[in-house]
Steps between C-alpha positions, in 0.01 A plus 500: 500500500753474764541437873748421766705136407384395917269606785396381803133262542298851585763726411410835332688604092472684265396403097559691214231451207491668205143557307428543164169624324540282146123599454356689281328732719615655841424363833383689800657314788529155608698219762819365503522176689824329583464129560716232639481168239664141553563503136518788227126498414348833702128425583249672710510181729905565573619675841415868525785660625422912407242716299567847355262752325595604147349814443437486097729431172489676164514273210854368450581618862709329732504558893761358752406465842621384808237249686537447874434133554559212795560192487256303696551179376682166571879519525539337101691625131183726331485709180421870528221574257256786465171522352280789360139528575517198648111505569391632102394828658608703186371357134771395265578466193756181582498363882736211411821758575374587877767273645865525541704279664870631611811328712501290788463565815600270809291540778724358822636581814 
């Protein structure tokens, strides 16, 4: 996962995040969230910055996708992260590996 090393508070980016199916069956579409996180643990409860619809993976597949995102949050040092299903809409065999946090990004005018 990978963004833009600066932006400004409210200012629009792009973030690339890659997907993988490890399961062991295929899935048949699901979210991508990207999240702005004071620290490199990406929750549900961290900044939304972008969502993107990920139409289905094979097992073993692996999709890269570019998620348009802003950055509406305080001008501050976050990590990038993504997570998966962030909501458990799709039934898994592990849900532990839903979140991914990536580099910084400094949020200032």
């Amino acid at each position: 996962m990978s963004g833009p090393p600066s932006v400004l508070p409210g200012g629009g980016f792009d973030a690339s995040v890659t997907v993988c199916n490890q399961g062991t069956a295929p899935s048949y579409g699901l979210s991508v969230e990207v999240r702005l996180s004071p620290d490199a643990t990406i929750t549900t409860s961290d900044v939304i910055a972008g969502v993107a619809w990920l139409p289905g993976l094979d097992v073993g597949q692996c999709e890269s996708l570019v998620v348009p995102a802003d950055a509406y949050a305080p001008a501050d040092t976050y990590t990038l992260g993504a997570i998966v299903d962030a909501h458990g809409g799709v039934p898994e065999l592990l849900e532990s590996n839903n979140a991914m946090a990536g580099g910084e990004l400094l949020v200032a005018y």
